[in-house]
C-alpha positions as CSV (number, residue, x, y, z in Angstrom):
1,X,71.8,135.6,39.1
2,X,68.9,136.0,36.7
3,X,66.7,133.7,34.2
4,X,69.0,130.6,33.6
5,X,68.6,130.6,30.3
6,X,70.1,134.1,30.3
7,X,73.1,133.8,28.6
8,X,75.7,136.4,30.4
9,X,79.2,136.4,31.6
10,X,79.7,134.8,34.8
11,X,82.8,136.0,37.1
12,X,83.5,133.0,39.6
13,X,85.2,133.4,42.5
14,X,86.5,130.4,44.0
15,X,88.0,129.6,47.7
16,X,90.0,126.8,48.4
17,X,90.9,126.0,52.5
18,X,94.0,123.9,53.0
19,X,94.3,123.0,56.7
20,X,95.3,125.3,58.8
21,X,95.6,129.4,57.8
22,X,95.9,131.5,54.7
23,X,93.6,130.0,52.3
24,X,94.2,130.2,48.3
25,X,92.1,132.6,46.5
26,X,92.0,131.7,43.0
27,X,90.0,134.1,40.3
28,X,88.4,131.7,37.9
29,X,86.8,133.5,35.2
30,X,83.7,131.3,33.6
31,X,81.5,131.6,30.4
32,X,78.6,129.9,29.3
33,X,75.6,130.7,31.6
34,X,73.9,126.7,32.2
35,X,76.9,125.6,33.9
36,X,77.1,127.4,37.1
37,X,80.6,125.8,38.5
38,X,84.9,126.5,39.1
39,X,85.4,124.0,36.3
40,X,84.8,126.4,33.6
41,X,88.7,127.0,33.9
42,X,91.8,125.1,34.0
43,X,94.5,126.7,36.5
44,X,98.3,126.8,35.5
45,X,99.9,124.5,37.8
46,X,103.0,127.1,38.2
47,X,101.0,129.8,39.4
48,X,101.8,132.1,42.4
49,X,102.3,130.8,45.6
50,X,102.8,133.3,47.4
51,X,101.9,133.1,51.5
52,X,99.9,130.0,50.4
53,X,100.6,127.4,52.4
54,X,100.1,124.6,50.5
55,X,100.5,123.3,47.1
56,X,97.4,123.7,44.5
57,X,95.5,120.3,44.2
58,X,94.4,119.3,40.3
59,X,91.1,120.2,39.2
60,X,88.9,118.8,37.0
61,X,88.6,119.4,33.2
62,X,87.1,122.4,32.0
63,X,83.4,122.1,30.5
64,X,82.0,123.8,26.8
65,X,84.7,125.9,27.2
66,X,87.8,126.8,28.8
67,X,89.9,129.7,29.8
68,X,93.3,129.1,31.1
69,X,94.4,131.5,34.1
70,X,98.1,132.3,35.1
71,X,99.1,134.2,38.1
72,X,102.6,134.4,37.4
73,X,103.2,136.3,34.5
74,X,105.6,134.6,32.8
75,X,103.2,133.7,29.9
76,X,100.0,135.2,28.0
77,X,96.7,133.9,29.0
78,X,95.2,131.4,26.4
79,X,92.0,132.3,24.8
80,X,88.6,130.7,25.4
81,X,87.7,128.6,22.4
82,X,85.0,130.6,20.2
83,X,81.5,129.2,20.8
84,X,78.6,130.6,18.2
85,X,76.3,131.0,21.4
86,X,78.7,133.1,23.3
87,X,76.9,136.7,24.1
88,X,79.2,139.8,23.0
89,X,79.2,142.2,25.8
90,X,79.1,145.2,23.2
91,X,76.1,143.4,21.5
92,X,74.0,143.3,24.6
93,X,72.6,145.5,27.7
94,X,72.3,144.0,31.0
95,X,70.3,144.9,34.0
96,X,72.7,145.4,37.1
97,X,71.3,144.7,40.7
98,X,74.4,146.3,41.8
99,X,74.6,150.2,42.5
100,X,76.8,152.2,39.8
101,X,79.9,152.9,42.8
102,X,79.4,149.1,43.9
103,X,83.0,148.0,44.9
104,X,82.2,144.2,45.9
105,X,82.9,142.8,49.5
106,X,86.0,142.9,51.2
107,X,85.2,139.2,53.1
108,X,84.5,136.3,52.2
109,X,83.8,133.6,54.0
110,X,84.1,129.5,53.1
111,X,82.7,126.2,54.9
112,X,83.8,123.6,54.3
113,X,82.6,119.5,54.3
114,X,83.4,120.1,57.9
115,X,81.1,122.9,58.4
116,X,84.3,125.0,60.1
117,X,84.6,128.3,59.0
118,X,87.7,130.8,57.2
119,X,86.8,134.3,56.5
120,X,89.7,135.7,54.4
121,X,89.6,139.4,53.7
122,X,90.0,140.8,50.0
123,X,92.5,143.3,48.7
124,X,93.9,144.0,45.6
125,X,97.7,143.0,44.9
126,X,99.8,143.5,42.4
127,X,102.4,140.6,40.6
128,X,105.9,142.1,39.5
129,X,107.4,140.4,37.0
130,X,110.8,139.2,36.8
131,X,112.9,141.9,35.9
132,X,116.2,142.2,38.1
133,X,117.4,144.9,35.9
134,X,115.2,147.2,36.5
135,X,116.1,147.7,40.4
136,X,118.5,150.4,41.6
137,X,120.4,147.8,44.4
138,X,121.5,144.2,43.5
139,X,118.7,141.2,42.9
140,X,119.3,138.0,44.3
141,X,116.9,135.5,42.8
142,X,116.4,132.3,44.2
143,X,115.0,129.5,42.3
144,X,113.8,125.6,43.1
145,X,111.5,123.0,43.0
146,X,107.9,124.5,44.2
147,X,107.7,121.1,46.3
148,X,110.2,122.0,48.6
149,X,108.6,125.7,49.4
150,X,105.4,124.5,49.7
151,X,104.5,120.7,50.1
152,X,102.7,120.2,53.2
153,X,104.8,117.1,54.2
154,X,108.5,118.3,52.9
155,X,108.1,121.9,51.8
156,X,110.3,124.5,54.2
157,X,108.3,127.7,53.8
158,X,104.7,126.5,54.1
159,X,102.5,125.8,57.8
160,X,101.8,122.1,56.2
161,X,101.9,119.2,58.7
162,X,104.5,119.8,61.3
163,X,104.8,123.8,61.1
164,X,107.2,123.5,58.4
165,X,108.7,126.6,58.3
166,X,109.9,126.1,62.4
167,X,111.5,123.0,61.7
168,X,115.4,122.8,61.9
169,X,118.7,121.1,60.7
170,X,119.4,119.3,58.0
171,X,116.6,117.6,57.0
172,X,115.2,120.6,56.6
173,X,117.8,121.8,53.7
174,X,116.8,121.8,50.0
175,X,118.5,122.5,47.0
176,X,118.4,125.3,45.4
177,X,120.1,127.9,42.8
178,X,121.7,131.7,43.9
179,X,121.6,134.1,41.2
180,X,123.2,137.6,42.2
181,X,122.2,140.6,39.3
182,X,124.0,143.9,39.6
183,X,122.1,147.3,38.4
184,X,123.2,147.9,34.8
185,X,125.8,144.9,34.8
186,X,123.3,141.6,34.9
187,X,124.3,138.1,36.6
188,X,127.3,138.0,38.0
189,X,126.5,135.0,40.2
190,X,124.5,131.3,39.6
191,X,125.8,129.0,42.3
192,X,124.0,125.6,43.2
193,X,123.0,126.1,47.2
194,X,121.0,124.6,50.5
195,X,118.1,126.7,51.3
196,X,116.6,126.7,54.8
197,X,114.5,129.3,56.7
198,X,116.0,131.6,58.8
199,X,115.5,133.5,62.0
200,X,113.7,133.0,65.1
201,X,110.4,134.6,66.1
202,X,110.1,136.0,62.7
203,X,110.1,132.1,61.3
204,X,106.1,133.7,61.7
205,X,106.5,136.2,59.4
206,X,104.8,135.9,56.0
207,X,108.4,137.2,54.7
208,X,110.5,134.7,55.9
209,X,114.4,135.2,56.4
210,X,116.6,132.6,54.3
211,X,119.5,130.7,54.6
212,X,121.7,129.9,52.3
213,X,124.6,127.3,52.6
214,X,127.7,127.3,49.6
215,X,129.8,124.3,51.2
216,X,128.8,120.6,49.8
217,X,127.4,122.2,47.0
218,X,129.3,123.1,43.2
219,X,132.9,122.4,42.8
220,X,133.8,124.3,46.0
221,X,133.1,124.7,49.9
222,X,132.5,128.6,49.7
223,X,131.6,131.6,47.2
224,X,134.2,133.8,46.1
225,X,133.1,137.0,45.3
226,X,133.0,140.8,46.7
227,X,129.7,141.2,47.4
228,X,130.2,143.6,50.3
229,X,132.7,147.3,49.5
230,X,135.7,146.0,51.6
231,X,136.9,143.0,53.5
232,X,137.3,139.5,52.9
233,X,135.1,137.7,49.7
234,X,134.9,134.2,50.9
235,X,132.0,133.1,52.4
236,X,130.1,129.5,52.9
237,X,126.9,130.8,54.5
238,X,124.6,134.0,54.3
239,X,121.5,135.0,55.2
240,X,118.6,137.3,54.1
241,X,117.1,139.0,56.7
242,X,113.9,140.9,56.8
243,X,112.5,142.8,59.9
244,X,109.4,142.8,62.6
245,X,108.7,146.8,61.6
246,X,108.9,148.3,58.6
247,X,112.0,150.8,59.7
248,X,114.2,148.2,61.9
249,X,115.9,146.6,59.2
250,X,117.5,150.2,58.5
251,X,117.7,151.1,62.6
252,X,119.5,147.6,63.0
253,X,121.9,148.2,59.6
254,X,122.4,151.6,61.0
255,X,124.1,150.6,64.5
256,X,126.1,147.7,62.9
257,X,127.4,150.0,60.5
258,X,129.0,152.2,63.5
259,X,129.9,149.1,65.4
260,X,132.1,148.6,62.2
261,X,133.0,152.0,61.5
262,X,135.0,151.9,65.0
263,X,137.0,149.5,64.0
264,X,135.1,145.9,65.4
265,X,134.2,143.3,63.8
266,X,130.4,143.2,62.4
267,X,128.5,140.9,60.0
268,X,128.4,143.3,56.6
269,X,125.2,143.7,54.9
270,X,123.7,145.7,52.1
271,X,120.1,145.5,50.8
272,X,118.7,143.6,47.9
273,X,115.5,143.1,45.8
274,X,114.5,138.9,46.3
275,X,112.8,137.3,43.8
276,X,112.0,133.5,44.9
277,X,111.0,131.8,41.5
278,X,110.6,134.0,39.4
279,X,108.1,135.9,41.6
280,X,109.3,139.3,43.7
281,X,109.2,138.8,47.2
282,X,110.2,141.7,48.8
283,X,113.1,144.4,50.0
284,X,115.5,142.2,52.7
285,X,119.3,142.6,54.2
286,X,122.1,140.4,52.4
287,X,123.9,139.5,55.4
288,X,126.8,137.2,56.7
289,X,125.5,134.9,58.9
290,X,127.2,135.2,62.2
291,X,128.6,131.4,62.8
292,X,131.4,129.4,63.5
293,X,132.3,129.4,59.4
294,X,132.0,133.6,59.6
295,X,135.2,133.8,61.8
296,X,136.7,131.0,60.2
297,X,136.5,130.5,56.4
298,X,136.2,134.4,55.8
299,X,137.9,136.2,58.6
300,X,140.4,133.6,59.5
301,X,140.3,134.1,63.5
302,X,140.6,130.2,64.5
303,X,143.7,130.4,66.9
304,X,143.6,127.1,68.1
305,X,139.6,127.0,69.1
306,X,136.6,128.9,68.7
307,X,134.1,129.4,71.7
308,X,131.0,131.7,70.7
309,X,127.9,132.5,72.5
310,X,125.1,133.7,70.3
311,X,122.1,134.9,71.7
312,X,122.9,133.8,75.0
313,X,123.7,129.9,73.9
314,X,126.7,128.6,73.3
315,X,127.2,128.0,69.6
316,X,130.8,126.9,69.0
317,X,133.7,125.3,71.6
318,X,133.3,125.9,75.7
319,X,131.7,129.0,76.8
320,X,132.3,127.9,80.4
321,X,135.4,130.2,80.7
322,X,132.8,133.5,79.7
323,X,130.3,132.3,82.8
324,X,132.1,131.9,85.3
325,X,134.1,135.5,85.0
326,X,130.8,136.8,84.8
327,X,129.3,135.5,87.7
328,X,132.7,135.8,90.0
329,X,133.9,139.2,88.6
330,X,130.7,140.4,88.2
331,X,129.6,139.9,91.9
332,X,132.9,141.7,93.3
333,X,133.2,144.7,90.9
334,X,135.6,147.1,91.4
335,X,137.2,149.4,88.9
336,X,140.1,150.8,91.4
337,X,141.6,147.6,92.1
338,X,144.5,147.0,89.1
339,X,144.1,143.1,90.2
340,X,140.3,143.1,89.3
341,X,141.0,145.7,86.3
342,X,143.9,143.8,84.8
343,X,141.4,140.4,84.8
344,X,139.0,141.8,83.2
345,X,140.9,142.7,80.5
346,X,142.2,139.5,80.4
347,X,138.7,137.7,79.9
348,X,136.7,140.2,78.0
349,X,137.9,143.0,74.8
350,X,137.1,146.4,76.8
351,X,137.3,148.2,73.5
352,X,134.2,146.1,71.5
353,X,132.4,146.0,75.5
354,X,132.3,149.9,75.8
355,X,131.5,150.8,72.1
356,X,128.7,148.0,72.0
357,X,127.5,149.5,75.2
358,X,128.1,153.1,74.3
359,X,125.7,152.3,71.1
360,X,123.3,150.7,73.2
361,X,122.8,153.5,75.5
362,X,122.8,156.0,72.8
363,X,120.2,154.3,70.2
364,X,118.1,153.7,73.2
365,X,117.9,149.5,72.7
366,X,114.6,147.9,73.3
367,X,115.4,144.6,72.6
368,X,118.7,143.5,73.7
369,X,118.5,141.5,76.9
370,X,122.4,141.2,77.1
371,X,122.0,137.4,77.1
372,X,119.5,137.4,73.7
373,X,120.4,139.6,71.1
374,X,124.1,139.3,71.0
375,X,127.2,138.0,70.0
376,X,130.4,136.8,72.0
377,X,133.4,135.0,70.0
378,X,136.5,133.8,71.7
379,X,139.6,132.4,69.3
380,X,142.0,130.2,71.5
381,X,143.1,132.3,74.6
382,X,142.3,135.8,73.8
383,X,139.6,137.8,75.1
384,X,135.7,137.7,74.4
385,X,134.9,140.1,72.0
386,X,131.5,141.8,71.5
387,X,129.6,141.7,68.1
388,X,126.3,143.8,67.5
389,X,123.8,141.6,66.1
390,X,120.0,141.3,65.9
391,X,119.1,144.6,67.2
392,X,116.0,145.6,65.6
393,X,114.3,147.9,68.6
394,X,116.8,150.7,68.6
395,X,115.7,154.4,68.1
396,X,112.1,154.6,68.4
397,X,110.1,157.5,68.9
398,X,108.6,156.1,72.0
399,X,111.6,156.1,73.7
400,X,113.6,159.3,72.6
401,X,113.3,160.5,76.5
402,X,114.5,158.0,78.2
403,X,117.2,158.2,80.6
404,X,119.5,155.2,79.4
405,X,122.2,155.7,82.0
406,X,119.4,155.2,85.2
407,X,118.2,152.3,83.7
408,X,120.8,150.5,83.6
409,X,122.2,151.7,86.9
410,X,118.5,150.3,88.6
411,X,119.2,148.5,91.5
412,X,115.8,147.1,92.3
413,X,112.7,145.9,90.4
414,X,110.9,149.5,91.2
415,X,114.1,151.3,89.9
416,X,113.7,149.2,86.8
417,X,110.3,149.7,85.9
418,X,110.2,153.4,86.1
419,X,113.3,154.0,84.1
420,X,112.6,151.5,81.6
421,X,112.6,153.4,78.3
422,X,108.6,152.4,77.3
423,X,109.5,150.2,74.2
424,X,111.6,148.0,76.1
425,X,110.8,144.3,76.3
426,X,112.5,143.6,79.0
427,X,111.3,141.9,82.4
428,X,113.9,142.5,86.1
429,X,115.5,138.8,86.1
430,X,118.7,137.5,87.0
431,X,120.0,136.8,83.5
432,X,120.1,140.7,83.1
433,X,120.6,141.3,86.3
434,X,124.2,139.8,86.2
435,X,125.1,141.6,82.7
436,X,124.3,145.4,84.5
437,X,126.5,144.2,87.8
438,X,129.8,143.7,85.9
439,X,131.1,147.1,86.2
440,X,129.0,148.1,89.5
441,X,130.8,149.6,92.7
């Protein structure tokens, strides 16, 4: 670094390792040459969080002087106090080590009391402010205590002590506040809310889906407002959903939307800027969350029970009825008989069965393994109907050859694996096995 008694402006970078992964990088920026350390600067406590996975611990009080460092951008950054002794850059020359193009290293790497290792890499980000009305599609802004995001012991979004952000239920529901902004209109919504993370492999991802729950919170059980173009405006539960690959959120949006457009019933989304205190977090899918409270409270279809099966569990009521047609019609299949024909159509909605399928084959489906990745609903005595959901492999260039129809006609594992379009995830096993029989002569 030089002669010690060099005075000279020291840049400080700092590394702090909490626990498990993703370590907090903070910038410290130091003056005054004789004391070589981090506590040079005072830190903002409300600082970004973001993919940190734990809360920032105090530090200590600055020494000679102090410059206070925000990451959030919600308010200037205080000046250092002025020191006779400080050197003015424009005063003074310094010798570089460094080449002229020197860009700095892109890895760093931390030990700690512990002598165990993180290597973190470097890249430069960018912090949007706050501004939902400068988007072109609605902002929904999310705000709540920074505890309950990122507290190792309580905080839902964070790794922390017990994988937080896999955890379930309702002791895994905070409070919250939903603030909906329309493009040239402003708020329109502030509702108090539960907040819980949503989604099931992609609970991993560093954008997390949320939850958001209306009933038991405010003065009523639901929010009333048309947030989609048409249907029903009640709703006590949505969801933001993000994606695995950068395109499936629009390849998933895509096949729900003609699901719809034929006339079934889908869960209606549109897209939306998030903003999760104050801080932008990304492009998601507004969404109604497919639940018992979805065909209830906003579509009304209770006729004395609901029974739904969502990604091949049963959700709601007694999906016992749905099994055992499968496995007894399935095994006997035979389209010419009026007997088999007319019970089918009394256990299962042909219409939403053929379209769903239709789509399926069409979009060239990756991911749905008939007893994941779907929907079934049942009100009282009427048929099980269909409902697209989750589908985030569809349409991929990988696949744009693949002969749908054979695959799904494959009677044996060899069959399978050589018509099996090469972005599908799925393995020959009975589950599937007893989906692909139910119409087979």
């Amino acid at each position: 670094m030089g002669n010690r008694h060099q005075r000279s402006l020291l840049a400080t970078l700092t590394l702090r390792t909490i626990r498990r992964t993703w370590p907090i990088l903070l910038l410290i920026l130091a003056t005054t040459a004789p004391v070589i350390a981090a506590r040079l600067a005072t830190v903002i406590q409300n600082s970004s969080h973001r993919q940190v996975t734990d809360a920032f611990l105090p530090l200590p009080p600055a020494e000679d002087g102090s410059i206070v460092v925000t990451l959030s951008g919600d308010r200037p950054i205080s000046l250092a106090t002025p020191d006779p002794d400080f050197v003015r850059v424009d005063d003074h020359t310094f010798t570089t080590r460094f080449p002229w193009n020197w860009t700095g290293p892109r890895t760093v790497t931390f030990v700690d009391d512990l002598a165990e290792e993180t290597t973190v890499m470097v890249t430069p980000t960018l912090a949007r402010p706050f501004t939902p009305l400068d988007h072109d599609i609605p902002v929904l802004h999310i705000t709540c205590d920074s505890t309950s995001l990122w507290d190792p012991e309580t905080g839902i979004y964070t790794t922390g002590n017990y994988t937080n952000f896999e955890q379930r239920g309702g002791a895994w529901e905070r409070e919250a506040r939903f603030e909906y902004f329309l493009p040239g209109v402003g708020r329109v919504i502030d509702e108090p809310i539960g907040l819980r993370i949503h989604g099931g492999f992609s609970r991993n991802y560093y954008q997390k889906g949320l939850r958001y729950y209306f009933d038991d919170y405010g003065t009523g059980d639901f929010l009333d407002y048309p947030l989609f173009d048409t249907g029903p405006t009640r709703f006590e539960r949505l969801i933001v959903r993000t994606s695995r690959f950068d395109d499936s959120c629009i390849n998933a949006n895509f096949a729900d939307g003609l699901f719809g457009d034929l006339g079934h019933l889908v869960s209606r989304y549109r897209f939306v800027a998030v903003y999760l205190n104050r801080e932008y977090w990304g492009a998601y899918s507004l969404r109604e969350r497919l639940d018992d409270e979805f065909f209830e409270t906003t579509w009304g279809l209770d006729f004395g029970g609901l029974n739904l099966i969502k990604d091949g569990e049963t959700k709601e009521g007694d999906a016992t009825g749905w099994w055992d047609f499968l496995a007894n019609f399935g095994a006997v299949a035979d389209p010419e008989d009026d007997q088999w024909f007319a019970t089918v159509r009394q256990n299962m909605d042909l219409a939403s069965y053929i379209d769903w399928q239709i789509i399926n084959l069409y979009c060239v489906s990756g991911d749905n393994g008939f007893a994941w990745n779907l929907a079934l609903f049942q009100s009282g005595d009427r048929p099980w109907r269909f409902v697209m959901w989750d589908e985030d492999l569809l349409l991929r260039s990988a696949d744009l050859n693949a002969n749908t129809f054979r695959f799904l006609t494959a009677r044996n594992e060899t069959e399978w694996n050589r018509y099996r379009a090469p972005a599908d995830t799925r393995s020959w096993n009975a589950a599937d096995q007893q989906w692909l029989t139910m119409f087979r002569t």
